[in-house]
C-alpha positions in Angstrom: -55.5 -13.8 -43.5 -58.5 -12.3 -41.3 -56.5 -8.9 -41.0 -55.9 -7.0 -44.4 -52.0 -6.5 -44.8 -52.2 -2.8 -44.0 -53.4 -3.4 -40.6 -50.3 -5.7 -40.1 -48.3 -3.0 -41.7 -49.9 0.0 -39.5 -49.6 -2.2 -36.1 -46.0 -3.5 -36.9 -44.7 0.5 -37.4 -46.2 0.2 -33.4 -44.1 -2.5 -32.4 -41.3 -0.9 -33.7 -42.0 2.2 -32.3 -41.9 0.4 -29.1 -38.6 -1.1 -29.6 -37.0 2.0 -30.2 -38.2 3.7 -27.3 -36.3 0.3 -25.5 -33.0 0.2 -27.5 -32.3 3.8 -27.1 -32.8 3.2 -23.1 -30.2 1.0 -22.9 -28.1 1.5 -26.0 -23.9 1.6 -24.7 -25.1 1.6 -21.5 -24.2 -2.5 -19.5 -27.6 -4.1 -19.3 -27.1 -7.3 -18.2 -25.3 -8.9 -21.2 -25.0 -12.5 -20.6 -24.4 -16.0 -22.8 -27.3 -18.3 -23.6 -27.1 -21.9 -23.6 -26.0 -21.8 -27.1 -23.4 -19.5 -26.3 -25.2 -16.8 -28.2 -25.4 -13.1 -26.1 -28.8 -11.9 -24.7 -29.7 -8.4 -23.4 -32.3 -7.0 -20.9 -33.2 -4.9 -24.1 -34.0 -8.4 -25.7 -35.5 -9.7 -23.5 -38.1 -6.3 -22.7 -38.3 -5.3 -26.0 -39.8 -8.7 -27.1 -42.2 -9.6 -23.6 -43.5 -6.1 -24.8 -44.0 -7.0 -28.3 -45.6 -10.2 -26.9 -48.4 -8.5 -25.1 -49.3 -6.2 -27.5 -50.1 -8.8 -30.0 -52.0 -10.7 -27.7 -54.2 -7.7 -26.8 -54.7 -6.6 -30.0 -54.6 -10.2 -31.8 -55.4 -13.4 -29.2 -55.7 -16.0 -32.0 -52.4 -15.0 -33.4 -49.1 -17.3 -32.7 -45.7 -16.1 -31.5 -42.5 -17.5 -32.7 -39.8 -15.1 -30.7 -35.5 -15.7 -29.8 -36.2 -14.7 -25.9 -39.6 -16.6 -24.7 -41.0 -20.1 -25.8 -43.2 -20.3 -28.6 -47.3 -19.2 -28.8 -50.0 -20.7 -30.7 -47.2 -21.4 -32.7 -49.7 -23.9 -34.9 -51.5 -20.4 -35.9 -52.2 -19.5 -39.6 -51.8 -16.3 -38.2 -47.9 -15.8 -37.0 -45.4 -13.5 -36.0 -41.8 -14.1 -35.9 -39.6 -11.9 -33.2 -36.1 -11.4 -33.2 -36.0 -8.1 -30.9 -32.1 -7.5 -31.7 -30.9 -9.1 -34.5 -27.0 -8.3 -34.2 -26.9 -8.6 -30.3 -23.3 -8.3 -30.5 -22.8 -5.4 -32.6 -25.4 -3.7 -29.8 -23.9 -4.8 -27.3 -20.3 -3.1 -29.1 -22.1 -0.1 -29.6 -22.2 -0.3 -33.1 -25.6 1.1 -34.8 -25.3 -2.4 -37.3 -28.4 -4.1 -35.3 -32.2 -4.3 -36.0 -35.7 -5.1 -34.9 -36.9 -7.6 -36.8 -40.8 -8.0 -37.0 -42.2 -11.2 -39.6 -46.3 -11.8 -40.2 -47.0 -15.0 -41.5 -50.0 -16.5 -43.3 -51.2 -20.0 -44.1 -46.6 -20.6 -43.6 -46.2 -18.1 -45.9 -44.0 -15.0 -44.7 -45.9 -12.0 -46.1 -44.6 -9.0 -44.3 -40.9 -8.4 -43.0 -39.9 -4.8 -41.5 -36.1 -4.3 -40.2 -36.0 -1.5 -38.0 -32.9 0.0 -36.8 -33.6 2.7 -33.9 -30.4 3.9 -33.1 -30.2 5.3 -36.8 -34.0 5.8 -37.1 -34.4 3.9 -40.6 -37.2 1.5 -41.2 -37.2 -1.0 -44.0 -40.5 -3.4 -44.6 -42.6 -4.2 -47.5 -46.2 -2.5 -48.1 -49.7 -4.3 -49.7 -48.3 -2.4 -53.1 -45.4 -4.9 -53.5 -43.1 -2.6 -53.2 -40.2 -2.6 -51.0 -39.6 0.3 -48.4 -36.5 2.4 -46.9 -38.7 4.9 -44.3 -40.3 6.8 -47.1 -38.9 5.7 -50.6 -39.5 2.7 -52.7 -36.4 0.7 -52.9 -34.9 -1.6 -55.7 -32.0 -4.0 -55.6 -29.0 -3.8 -57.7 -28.9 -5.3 -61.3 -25.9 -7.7 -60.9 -25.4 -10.5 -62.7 -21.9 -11.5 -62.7 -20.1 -13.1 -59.7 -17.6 -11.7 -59.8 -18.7 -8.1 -59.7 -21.1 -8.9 -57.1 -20.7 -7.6 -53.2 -20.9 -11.1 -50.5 -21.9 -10.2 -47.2 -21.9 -12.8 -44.7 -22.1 -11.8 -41.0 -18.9 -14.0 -40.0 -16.6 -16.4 -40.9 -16.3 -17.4 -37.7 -20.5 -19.1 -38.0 -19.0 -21.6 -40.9 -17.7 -25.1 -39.0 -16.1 -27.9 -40.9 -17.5 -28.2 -44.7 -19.4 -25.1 -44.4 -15.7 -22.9 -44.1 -14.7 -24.8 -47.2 -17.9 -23.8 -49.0 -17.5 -19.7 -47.9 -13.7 -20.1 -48.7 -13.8 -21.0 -52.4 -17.0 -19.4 -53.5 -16.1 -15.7 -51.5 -13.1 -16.1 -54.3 -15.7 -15.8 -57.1 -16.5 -12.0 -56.0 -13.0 -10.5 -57.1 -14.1 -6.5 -57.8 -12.7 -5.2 -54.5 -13.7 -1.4 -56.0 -16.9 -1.7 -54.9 -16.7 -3.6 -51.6 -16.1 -7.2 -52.4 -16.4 -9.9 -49.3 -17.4 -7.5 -46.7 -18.1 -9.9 -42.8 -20.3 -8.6 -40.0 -23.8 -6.4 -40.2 -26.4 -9.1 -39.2 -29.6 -7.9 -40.7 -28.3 -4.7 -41.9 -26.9 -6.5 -44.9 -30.3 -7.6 -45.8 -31.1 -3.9 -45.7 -28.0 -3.0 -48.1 -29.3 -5.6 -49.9 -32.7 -4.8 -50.7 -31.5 -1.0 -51.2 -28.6 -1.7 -54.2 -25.5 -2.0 -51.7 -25.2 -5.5 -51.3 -26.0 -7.8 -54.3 -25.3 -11.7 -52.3 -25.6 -12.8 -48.7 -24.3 -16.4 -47.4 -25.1 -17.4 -44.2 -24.7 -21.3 -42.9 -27.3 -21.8 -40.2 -30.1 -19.4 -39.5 -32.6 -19.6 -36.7 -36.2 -19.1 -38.0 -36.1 -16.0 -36.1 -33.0 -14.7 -38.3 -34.6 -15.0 -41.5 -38.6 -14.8 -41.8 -39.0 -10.5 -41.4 -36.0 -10.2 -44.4 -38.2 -12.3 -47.3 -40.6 -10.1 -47.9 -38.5 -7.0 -47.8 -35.7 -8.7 -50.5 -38.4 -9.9 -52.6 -40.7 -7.4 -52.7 -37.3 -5.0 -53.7 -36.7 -7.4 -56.8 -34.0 -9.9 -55.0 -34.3 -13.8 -54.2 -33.8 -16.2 -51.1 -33.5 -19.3 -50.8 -31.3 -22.3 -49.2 -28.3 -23.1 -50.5 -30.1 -26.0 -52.7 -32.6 -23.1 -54.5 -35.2 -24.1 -52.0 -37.5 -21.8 -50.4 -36.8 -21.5 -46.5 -39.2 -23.3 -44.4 -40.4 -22.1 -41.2 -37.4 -23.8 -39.2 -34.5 -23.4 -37.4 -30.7 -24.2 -39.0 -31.4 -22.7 -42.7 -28.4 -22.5 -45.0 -29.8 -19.4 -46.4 -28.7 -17.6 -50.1 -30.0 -14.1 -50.7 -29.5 -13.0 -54.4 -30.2 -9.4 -56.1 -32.2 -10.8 -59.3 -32.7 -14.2 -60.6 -30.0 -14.2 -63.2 -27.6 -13.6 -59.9 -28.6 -15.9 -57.7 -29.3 -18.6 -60.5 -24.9 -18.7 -61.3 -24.9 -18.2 -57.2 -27.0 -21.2 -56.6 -24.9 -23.2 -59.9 -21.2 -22.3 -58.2 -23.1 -23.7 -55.1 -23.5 -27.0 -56.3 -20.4 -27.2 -57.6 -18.7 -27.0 -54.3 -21.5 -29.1 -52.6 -18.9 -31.9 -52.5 -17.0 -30.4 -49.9 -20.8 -30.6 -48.0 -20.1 -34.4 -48.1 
């Protein structure tokens, strides 16, 4: 990587500075809400907030790539990469609700190495820093130490996102997290439960088919806070669109996650 990590750090706090100047400007106000081909919504405060990411980076970084939801792919063969999601939670923004973030991913040699989920509305920050230490604006954060299903906190961001097998798969393994006192299966919050996550609030995370996009910014935060992702197989996520992602507290969680997994993969059949 030719920039050191704390340059990445320092210029991705000014992106998201730059995105919250954006979301506030339109925030409960109508701004052009409308369906994409895929049916998902889109925003004019996507859609600014990311053209203005987009030519910061290639002032300040030309040989970088650009992997972002709103525009077409840049350089996107780079070793150098950034990975744009300028409201993850469109809906929730779009609702009003403060459950959205910014999400800004670096990425090295394929290798996500920074994350940062920023929430304006709220003004919290969350990102990882060159001390491998996970980050809630100024405190280092640490997940929770979990490691029994059934007193574990799932998080998905809807039921609604699981077709065909999938809904079989979130019906029967949601049933393994039973202790209700502390949240139990808790649907909706986008990136925010990645945040929860990484800060002790949230100890698994199921989601069915992620965009690239969706996923990249939130590795580094959840491992760097002592938690795991993966795809629902225990494989790392690959730089691609359509993950079946798994985010675990610890190890020892998301090892009996990834087991009750694979029992229930013949319902994937």
């Amino acid at each position: 990587m030719q920039q050191s990590l704390t340059e990445i750090i320092s210029f991705a706090h000014h992106l998201a500075d730059i995105a919250n100047l954006i979301t506030k400007k339109y925030y409960r106000l109508s701004n052009g809400e409308m369906a994409k081909l895929d049916e998902s919504p889109v925003t004019l405060a996507d859609q600014e907030i990311e053209l203005a990411w987009r030519i910061e980076i290639k002032k300040h970084f030309p040989n970088h790539g650009i992997i972002g939801e709103e525009y077409s792919s840049h350089q996107e063969t780079a070793d150098n990469l950034w990975v744009l999601d300028p409201i993850d939670g469109t809906s929730s923004f779009i609702t009003g609700k403060p459950v959205f973030g910014n999400l800004i991913g670096f990425v090295s040699k394929q290798k996500p190495v920074f994350g940062m989920i920023n929430q304006p509305i709220t003004q919290e920050r969350w990102f990882n820093n060159n001390n491998q230490e996970a980050i809630f604006n100024n405190q280092v954060i640490k997940t929770r130490n979990c490691h029994n299903l059934e007193d574990a906190v799932l998080c998905t961001t809807s039921p609604h996102f699981f077709y065909n097998s999938d809904a079989k798969v979130l019906e029967k393994f949601s049933k393994l997290t039973k202790y209700q006192k502390i949240g139990g299966v808790i649907y909706g919050g986008d990136c925010y439960n990645y945040a929860c996550l990484a800060m002790g609030f949230v100890d698994l995370i199921i989601e069915p088919g992620l965009k690239v996009y969706d996923f990249t910014a939130i590795i580094p935060i959840i491992q760097n806070a002592g938690g795991v992702v993966s795809d629902w197989y225990g494989e790392p996520l690959k730089l691609q669109s359509n993950a079946k992602l798994l985010a675990s507290a610890n190890d020892i969680l998301h090892k009996k996650a990834l087991k009750s997994l694979e029992l229930l993969m013949p319902f994937l059949s």
